[in-house]
Kinemage of the C-alpha trace (Angstrom):
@kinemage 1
@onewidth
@group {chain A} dominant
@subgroup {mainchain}
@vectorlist {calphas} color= white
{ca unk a 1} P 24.669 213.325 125.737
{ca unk a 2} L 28.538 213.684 125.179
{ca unk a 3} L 28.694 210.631 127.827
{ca unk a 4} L 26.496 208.600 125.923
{ca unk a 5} L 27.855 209.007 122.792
{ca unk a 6} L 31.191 208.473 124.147
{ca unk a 7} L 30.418 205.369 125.312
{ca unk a 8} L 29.218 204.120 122.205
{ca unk a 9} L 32.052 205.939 119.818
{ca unk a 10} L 34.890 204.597 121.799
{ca unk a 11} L 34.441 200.624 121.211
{ca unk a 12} L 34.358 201.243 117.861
{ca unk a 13} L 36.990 203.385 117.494
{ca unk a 14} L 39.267 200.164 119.694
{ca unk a 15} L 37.936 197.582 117.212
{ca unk a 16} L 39.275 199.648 114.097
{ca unk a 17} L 42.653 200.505 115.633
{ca unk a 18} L 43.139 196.875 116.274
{ca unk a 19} L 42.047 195.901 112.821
{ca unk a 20} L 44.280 198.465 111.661
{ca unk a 21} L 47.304 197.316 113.739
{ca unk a 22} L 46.451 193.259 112.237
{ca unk a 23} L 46.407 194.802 109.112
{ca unk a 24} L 49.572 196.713 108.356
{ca unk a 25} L 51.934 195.292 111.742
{ca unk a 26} L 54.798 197.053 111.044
{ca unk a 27} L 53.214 201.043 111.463
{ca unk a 28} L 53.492 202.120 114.882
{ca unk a 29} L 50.498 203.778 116.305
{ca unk a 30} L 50.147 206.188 119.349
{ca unk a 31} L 48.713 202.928 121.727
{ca unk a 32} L 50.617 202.700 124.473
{ca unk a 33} L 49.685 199.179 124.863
{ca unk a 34} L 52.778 196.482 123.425
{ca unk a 35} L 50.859 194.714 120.826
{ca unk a 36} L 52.449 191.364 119.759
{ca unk a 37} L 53.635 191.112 116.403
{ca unk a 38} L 52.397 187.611 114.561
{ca unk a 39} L 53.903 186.212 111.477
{ca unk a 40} L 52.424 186.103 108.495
{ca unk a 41} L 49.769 182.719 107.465
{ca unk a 42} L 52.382 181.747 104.675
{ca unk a 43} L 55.556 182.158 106.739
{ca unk a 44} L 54.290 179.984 109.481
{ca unk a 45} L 53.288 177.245 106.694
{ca unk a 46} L 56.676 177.238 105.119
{ca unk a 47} L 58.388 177.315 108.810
{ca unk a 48} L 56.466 174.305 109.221
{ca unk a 49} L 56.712 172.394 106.062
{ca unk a 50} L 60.543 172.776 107.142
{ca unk a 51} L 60.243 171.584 110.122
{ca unk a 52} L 58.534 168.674 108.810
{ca unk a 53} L 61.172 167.686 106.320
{ca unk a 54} L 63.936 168.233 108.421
{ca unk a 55} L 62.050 165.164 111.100
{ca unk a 56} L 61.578 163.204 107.896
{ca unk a 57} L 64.782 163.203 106.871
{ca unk a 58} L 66.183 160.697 108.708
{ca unk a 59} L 63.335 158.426 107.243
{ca unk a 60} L 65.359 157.972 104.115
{ca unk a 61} L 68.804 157.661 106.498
{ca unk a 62} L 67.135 154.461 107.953
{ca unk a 63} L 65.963 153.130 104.560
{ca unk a 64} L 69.516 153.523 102.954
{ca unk a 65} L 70.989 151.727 106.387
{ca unk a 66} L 68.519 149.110 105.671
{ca unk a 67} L 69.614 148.426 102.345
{ca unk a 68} L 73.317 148.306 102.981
{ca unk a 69} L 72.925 145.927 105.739
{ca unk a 70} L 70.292 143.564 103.406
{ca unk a 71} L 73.259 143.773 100.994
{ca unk a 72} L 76.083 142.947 103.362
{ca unk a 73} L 74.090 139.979 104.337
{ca unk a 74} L 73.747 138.544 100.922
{ca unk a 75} L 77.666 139.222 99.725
{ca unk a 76} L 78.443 137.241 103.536
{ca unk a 77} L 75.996 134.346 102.642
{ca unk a 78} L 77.512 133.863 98.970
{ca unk a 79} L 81.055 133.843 100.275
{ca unk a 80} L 80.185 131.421 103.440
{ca unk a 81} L 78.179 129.255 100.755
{ca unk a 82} L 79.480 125.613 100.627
{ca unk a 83} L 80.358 124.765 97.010
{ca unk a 84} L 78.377 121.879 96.288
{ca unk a 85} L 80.438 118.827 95.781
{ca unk a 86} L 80.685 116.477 93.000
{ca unk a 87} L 78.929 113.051 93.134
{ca unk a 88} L 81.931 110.950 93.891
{ca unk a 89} L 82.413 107.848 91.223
{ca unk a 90} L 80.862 104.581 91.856
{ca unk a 91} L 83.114 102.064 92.841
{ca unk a 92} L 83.777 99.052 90.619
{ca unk a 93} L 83.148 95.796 91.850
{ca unk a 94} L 86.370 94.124 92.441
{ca unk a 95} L 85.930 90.677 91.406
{ca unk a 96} L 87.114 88.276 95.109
{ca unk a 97} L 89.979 86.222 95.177
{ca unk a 98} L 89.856 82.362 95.410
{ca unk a 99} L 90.597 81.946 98.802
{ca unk a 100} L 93.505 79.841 99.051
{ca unk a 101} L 93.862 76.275 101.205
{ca unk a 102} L 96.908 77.017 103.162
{ca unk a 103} L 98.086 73.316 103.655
{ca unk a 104} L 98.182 71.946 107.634
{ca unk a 105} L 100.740 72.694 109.453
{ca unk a 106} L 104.206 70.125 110.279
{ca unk a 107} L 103.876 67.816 113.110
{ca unk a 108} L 106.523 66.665 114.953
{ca unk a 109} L 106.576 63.614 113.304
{ca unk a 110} L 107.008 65.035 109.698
{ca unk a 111} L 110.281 67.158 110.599
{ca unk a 112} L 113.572 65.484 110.432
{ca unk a 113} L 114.756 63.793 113.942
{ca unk a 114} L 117.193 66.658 116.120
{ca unk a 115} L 120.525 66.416 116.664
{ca unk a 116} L 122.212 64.527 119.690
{ca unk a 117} L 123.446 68.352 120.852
{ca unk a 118} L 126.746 67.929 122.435
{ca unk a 119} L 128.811 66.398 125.327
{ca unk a 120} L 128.684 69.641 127.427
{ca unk a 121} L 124.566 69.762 126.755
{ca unk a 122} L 124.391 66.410 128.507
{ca unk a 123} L 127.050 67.664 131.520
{ca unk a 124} L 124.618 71.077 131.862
{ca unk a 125} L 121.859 68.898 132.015
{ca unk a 126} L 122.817 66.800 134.582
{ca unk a 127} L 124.405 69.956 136.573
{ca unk a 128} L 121.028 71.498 136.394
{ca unk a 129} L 118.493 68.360 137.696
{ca unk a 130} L 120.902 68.905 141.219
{ca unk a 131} L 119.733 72.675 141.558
{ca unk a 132} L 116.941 73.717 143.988
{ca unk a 133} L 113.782 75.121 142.281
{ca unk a 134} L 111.903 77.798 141.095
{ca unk a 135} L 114.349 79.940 139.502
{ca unk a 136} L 114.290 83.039 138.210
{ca unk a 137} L 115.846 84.404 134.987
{ca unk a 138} L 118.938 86.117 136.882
{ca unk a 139} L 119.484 82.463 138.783
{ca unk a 140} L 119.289 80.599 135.553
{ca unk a 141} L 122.240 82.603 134.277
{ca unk a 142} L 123.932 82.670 137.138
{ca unk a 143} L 124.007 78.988 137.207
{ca unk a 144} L 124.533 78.558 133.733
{ca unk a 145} L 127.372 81.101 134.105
{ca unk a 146} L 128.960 78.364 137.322
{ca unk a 147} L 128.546 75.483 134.702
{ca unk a 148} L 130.339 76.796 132.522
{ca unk a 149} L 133.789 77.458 135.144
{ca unk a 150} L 133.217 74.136 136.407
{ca unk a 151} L 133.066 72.466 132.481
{ca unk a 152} L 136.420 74.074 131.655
{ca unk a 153} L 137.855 72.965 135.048
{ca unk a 154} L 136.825 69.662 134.690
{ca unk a 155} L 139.916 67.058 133.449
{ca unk a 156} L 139.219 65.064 130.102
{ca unk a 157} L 138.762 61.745 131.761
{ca unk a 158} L 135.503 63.675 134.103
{ca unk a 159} L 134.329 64.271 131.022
{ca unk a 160} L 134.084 61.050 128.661
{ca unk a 161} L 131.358 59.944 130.557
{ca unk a 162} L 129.143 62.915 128.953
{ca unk a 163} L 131.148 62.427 125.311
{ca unk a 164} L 129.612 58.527 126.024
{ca unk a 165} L 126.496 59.507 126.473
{ca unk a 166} L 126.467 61.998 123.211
{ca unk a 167} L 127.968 59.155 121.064
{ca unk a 168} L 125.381 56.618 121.511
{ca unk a 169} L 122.877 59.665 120.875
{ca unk a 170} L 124.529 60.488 117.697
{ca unk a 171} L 124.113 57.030 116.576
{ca unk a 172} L 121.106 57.068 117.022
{ca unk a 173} L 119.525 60.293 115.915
{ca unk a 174} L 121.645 59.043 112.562
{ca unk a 175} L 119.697 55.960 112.250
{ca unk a 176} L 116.269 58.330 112.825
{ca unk a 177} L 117.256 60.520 110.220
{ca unk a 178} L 118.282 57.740 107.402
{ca unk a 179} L 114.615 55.907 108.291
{ca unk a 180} L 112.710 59.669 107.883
{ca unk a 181} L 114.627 59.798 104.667
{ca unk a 182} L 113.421 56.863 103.061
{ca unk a 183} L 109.838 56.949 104.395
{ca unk a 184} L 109.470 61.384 104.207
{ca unk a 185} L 106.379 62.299 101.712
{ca unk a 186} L 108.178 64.524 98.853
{ca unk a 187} L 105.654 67.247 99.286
{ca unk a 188} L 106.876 67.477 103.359
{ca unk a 189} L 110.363 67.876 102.046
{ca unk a 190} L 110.018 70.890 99.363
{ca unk a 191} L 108.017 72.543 102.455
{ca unk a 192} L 110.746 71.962 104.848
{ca unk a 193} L 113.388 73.153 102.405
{ca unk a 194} L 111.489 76.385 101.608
{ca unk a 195} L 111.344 77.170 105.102
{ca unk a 196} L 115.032 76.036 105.579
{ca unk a 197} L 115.788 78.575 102.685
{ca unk a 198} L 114.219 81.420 104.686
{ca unk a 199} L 116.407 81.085 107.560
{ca unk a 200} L 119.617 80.612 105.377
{ca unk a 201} L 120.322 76.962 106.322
{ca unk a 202} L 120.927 74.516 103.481
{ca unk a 203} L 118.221 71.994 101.606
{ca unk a 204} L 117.533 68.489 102.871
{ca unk a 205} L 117.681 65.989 99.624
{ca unk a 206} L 115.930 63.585 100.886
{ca unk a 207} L 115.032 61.931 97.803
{ca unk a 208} L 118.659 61.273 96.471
{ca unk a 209} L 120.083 60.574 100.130
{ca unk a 210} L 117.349 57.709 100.738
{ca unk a 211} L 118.002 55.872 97.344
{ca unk a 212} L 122.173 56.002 97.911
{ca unk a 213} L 120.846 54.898 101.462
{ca unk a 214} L 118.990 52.137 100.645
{ca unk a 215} L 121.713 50.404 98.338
{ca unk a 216} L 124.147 50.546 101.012
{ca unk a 217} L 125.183 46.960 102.827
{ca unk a 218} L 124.431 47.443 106.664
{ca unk a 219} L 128.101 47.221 107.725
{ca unk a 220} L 128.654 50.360 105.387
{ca unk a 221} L 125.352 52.320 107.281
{ca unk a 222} L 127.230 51.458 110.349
{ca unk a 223} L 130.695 53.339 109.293
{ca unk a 224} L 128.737 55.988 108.018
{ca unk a 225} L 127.241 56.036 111.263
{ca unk a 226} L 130.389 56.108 113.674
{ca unk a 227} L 131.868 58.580 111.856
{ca unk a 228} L 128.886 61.330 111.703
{ca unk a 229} L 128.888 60.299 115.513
{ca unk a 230} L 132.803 61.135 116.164
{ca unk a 231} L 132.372 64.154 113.631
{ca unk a 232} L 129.835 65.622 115.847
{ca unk a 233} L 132.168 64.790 119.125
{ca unk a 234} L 134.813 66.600 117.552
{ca unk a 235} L 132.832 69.931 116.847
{ca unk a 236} L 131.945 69.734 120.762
């Protein structure tokens, strides 16, 4: 009997000293067994609403990052904006110049006759027909450097045959020049003295010379002529 109801008393007597023990944790009881404390229902909630924050907490960390970065990105943009420029002014038609007719150019034949050149032109002429050709540039004036020696070496009377020979050119490169006076178109003249005024060399009056010219006897012309001829041989 005591057996029997042992066995049944003693399971129930375990359940209620376990309820008892979940009930009030802190009161220590004569079990020998180590019962495990547990926390109360609302502790563990609040632990765990905690815990929660604390991982969403960086949440707001990444929005604020966000932000500041979206806003970095527009102040950059406005400062690397181009300003926009202003429509540049239309030009104004510029109304074209009359092109002008340049007139054609001097021939030969319209320029004055040369001079004669002088006696020692026709002697380094002459010297120069004997020499042996090609030359080049330092032969030239090393020849024209031996004409010269043998020119000044040379006695007067070796020489009139070249101050001949400019005289009867001087004659007649005066006789050329009176006859392009009197027949030289006005126009060619004013073009030859504008050029002649460039290079600082006097005006050619062609005009006025070819009238005087023209009233002059033709044993006058001829002293004229003789003594532009021996003025010229002189200056040699």
């Amino acid at each position: 009997m005591l057996s029997v109801f042992s066995r049944m008393v003693a399971p129930k007597a375990s359940t209620m000293l376990a309820l008892a023990a979940l009930k009030y944790p802190t009161r220590r009881t004569l079990i020998t067994t180590a019962i495990r404390l547990q926390p109360a229902a609302g502790a563990t909630k609040a632990k765990t609403a905690k815990t929660t924050a604390t991982k969403r907490a960086p949440a707001k960390s990444t929005v604020t990052k966000s932000k500041a970065k979206t806003a970095a990105k527009a102040t950059k943009a406005k400062k690397t904006a181009k300003p926009t420029k202003a429509a540049a002014p239309k030009k104004k038609k510029v109304a074209k110049k009359p092109k002008v007719v340049k007139p054609p150019r001097l021939t030969k034949e319209d320029l004055p006759p040369k001079g004669p050149g002088t006696p020692y032109i026709y002697f380094y002429k002459k010297y120069m027909a004997g020499v042996q050709r090609p030359l080049t540039m330092e032969a030239v004036n090393e020849h024209a450097k031996a004409a010269g020696a043998t020119w000044k070496a040379m006695t007067e009377q070796e020489k009139q045959p070249f101050h001949e020979e400019y005289r009867v050119a001087a004659e007649q490169q005066s006789k050329a020049l009176a006859e392009w006076k009197e027949n030289v178109d006005p126009a060619i003249v004013r073009r030859i003295n504008k050029h002649r005024t460039k290079l600082g060399k006097p005006k050619v009056h062609a005009v006025e010379i070819a009238s005087i010219w023209k009233s002059l006897p033709e044993a006058e012309k001829q002293v004229y002529v003789k003594q532009a001829a021996e003025k010229k041989t002189a200056m040699a």
